[in-house]
C-alpha positions as CSV (number, residue, x, y, z in Angstrom):
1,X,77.7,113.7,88.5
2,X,80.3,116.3,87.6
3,X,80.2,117.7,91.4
4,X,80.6,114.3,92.7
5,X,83.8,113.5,91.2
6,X,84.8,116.8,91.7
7,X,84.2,115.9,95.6
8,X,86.2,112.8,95.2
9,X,88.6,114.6,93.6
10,X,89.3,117.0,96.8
11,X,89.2,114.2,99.3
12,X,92.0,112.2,97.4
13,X,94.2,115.3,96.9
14,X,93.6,116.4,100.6
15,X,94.6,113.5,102.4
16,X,98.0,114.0,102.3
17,X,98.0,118.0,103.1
18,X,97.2,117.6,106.3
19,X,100.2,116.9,109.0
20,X,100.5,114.5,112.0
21,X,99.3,117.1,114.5
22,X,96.7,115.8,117.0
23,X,98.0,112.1,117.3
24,X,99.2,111.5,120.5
25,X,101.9,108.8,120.8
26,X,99.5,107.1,124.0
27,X,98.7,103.7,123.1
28,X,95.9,103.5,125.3
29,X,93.3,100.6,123.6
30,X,90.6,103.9,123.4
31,X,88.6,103.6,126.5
32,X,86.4,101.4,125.0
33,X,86.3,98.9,128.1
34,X,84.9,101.9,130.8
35,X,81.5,102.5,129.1
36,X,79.2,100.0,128.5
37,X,77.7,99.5,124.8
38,X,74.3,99.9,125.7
39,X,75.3,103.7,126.6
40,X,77.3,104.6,124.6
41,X,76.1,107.6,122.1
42,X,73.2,106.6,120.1
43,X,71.1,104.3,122.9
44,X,72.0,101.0,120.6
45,X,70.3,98.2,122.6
46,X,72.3,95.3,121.5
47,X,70.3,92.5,121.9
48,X,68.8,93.8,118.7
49,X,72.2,93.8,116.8
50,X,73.8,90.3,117.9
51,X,76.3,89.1,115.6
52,X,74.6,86.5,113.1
53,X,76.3,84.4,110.5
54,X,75.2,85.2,107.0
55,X,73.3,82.6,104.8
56,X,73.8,81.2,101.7
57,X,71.3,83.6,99.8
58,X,72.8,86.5,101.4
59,X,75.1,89.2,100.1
60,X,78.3,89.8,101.3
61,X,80.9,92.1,99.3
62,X,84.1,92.9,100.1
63,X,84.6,95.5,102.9
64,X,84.8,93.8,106.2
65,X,83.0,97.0,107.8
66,X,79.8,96.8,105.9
67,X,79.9,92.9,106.4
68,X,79.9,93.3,109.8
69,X,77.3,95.5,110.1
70,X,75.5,93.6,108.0
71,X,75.8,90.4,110.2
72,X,74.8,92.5,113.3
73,X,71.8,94.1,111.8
74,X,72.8,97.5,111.3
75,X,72.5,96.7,107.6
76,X,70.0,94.8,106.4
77,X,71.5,91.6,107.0
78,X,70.3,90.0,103.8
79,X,73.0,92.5,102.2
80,X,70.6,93.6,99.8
81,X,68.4,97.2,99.4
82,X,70.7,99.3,100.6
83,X,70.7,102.9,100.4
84,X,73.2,105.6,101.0
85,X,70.8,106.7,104.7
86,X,71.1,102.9,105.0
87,X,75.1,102.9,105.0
88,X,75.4,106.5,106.8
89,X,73.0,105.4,109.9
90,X,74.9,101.5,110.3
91,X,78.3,103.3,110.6
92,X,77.0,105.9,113.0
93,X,75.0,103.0,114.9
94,X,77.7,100.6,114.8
95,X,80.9,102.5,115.3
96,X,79.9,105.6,116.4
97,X,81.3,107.2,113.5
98,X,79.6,110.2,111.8
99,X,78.3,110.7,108.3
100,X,81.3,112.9,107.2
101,X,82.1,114.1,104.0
102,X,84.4,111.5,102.8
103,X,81.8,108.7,103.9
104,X,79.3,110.6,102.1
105,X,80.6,111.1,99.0
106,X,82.3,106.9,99.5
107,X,78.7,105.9,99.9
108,X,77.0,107.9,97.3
109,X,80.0,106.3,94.6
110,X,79.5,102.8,96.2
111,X,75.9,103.5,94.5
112,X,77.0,103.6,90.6
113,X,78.3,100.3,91.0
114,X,74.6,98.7,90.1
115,X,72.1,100.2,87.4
116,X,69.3,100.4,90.2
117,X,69.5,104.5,90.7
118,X,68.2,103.8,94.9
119,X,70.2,100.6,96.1
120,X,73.0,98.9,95.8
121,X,73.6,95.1,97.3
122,X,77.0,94.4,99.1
123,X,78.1,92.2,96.3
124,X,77.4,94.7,93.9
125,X,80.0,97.0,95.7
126,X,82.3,94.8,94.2
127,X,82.4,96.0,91.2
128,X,86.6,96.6,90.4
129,X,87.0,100.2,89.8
130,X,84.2,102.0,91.9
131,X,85.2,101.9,95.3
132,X,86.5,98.7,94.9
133,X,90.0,98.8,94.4
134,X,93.5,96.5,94.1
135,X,96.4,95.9,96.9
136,X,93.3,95.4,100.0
137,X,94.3,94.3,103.1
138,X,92.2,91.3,102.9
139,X,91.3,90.3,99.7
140,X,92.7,89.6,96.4
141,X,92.5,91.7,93.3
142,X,90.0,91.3,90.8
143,X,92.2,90.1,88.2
144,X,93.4,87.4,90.5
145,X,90.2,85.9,90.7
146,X,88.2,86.6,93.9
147,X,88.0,89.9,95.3
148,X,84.8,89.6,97.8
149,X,86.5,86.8,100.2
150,X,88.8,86.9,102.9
151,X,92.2,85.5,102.2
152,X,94.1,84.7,105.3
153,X,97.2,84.5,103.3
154,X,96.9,88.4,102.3
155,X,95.6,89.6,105.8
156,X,98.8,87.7,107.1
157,X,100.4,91.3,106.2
158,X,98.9,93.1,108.5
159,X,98.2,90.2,111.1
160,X,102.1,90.3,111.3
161,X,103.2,93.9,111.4
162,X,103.6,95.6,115.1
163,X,105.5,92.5,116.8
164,X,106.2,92.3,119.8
165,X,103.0,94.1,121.1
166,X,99.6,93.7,121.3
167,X,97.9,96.5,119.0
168,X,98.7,97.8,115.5
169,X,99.9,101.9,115.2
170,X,99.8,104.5,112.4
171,X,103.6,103.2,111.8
172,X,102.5,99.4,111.4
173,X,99.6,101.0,109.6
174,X,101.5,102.2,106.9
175,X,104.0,99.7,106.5
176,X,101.5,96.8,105.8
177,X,100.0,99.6,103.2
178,X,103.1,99.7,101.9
179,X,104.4,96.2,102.0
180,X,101.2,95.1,100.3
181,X,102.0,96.7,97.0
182,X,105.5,95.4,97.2
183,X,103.7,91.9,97.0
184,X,100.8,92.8,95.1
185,X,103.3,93.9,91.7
186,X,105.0,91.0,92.2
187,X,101.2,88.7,91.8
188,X,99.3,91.0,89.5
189,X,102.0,93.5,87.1
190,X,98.8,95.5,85.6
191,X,97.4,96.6,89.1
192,X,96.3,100.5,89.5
193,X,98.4,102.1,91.9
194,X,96.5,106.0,91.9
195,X,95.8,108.6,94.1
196,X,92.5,107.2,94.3
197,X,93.7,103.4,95.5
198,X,96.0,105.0,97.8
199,X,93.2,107.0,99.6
200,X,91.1,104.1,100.1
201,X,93.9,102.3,101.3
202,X,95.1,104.7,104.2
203,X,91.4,106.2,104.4
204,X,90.6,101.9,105.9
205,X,93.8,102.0,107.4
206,X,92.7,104.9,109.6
207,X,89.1,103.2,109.7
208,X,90.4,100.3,111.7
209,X,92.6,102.0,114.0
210,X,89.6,104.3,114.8
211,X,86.8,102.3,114.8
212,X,88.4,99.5,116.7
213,X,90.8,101.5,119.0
214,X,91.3,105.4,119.4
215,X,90.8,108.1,117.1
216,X,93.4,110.0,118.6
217,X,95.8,108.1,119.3
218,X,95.7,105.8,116.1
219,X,96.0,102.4,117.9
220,X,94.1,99.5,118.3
221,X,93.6,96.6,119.9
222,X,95.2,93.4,117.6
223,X,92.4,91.0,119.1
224,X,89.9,93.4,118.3
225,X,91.2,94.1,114.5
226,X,91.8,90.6,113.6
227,X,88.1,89.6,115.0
228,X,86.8,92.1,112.3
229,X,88.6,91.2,109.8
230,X,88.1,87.0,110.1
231,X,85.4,87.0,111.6
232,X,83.7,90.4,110.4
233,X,82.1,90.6,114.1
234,X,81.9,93.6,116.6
235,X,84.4,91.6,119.6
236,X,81.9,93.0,122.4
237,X,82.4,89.8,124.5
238,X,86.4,90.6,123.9
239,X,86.3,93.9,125.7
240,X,85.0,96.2,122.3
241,X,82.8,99.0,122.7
242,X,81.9,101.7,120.4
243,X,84.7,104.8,120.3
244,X,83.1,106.8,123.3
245,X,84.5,110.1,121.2
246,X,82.1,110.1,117.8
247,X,84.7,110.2,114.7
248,X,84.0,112.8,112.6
249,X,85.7,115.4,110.3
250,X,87.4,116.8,113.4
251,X,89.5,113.3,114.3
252,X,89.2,111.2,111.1
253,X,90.9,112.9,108.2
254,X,94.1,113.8,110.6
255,X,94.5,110.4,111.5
256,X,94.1,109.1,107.8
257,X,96.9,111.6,106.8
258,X,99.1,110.7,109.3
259,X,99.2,107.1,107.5
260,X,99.4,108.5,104.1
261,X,102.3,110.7,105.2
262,X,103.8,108.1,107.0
263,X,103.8,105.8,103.5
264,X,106.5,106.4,100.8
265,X,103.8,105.8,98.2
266,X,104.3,107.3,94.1
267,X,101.9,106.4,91.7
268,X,103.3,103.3,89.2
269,X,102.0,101.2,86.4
270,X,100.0,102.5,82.9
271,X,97.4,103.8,84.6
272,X,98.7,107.0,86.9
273,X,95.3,109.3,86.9
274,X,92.6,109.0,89.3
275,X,89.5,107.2,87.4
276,X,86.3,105.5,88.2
277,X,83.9,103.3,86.7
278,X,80.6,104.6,86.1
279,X,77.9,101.7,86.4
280,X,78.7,97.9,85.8
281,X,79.0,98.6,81.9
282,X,81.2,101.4,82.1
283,X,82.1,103.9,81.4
284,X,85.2,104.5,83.1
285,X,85.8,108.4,83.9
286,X,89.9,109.9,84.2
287,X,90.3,113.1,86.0
């Protein structure tokens, strides 16, 4: 257990070493449209993986990614049973991106949010202080009330940013990031504002831009983020297709630093070292 925070630990402090080098100011929507998704890397056939809307018995938690691979099959789409493989293979499936060592380690936590030592459910990833976390992009904190659904009026933050064009950049990126914790104090004084929260928060920054537009570049489509995020559907019939370049430890972490260094973020509030909660009882661990 002591290695794996220890893991964590080196992720969060990393992400803001690196520098901007490798993002290209082209705002090219990631060549998604010149391959076709049935060829893309991995041989998906997806008439297996058609979007599905989830039913009332079904779990759904509060990351929009592993909803929508949920809803498209990638995960089982009850939302329940699911392993680390389980969540390693969807996002390679689904998005082309590869188990790296920061999904790794994000999947192996996601598992102490439930006392079941092999699977967690979606819901169960809910759990505040695992890899849950205040200030989202989509949903409210958990000492607001309800931090599993989508709230339109929070997303409204980053459906906003980048007028005047059609996709969202590592500069929009990091101003909704940054704007969100302006509101957020205002709604919810005792939020955690960590190095922790503020990795997750570029590390899905850099998750969107990738998945739904180009590594590289650190663009992406609006239309394609804003179906993900509302809808938490892959928009094939909008154009989408899987990044033809796999993300990986060679694309991913740069782009995720470019956000981070393009915030102004310090830690604030009581709590100012990185913690997390072990199990749904506790404890919670500071290092």
């Amino acid at each position: 257990m002591n290695l794996l925070f220890l893991s964590f630990l080196a992720s969060a402090l990393a992400v803001g070493v690196q520098g901007h080098s490798g993002q290209s100011e082209d705002h090219g929507h990631s060549g998604h449209g010149s391959s076709d998704p049935f060829n893309h890397a991995g041989g998906v056939d997806w008439n297996l993986h058609k979007w599905e809307k989830p039913g009332p018995n079904d779990s759904r938690g509060p990351c929009p990614g592993l909803n929508t691979l949920a809803n498209h099959g990638f995960l089982p789409r009850n939302g329940k049973n699911i392993t680390v493989q389980n969540i390693l293979d969807a996002v390679n499936d689904g998005f082309n991106f590869r188990p790296i060592d920061i999904m790794v380690v994000a999947a192996k936590v996601a598992l102490l949010s439930t006392d079941n030592v092999n699977y967690v459910t979606l819901e169960e990833s809910a759990l505040y202080g695992n890899i849950e976390h205040d200030t989202s992009l989509s949903r409210s904190d958990y000492a607001l009330g309800d931090n599993i659904h989508f709230d339109e009026t929070i997303y409204q933050t980053l459906a906003s940013s980048n007028p005047g064009v059609d996709y969202y950049n590592i500069t929009s990126a990091a101003q909704v990031v940054e704007q969100r914790l302006i509101d957020d104090k205002i709604v919810n004084p005792g939020l955690i504002n960590t190095i922790k929260e503020i990795t997750f928060r570029t590390r899905e920054s850099a998750f969107y831009l990738s998945t739904m537009g180009n590594v590289t570049a650190g663009t992406a489509p609006k239309k394609f983020v804003d179906i993900l995020f509302r809808e938490e559907r892959l928009p094939l019939q909008e154009g989408w297709r899987p990044s033809p370049v796999p993300i990986d430890d060679s694309n991913f972490p740069a782009l995720q630093s470019a956000v981070f260094n393009a915030t102004k973020w310090e830690p604030s509030g009581k709590v100012i070292c990185p913690w997390i909660r072990d199990q749904p009882e506790g404890p919670v661990f500071f290092f």
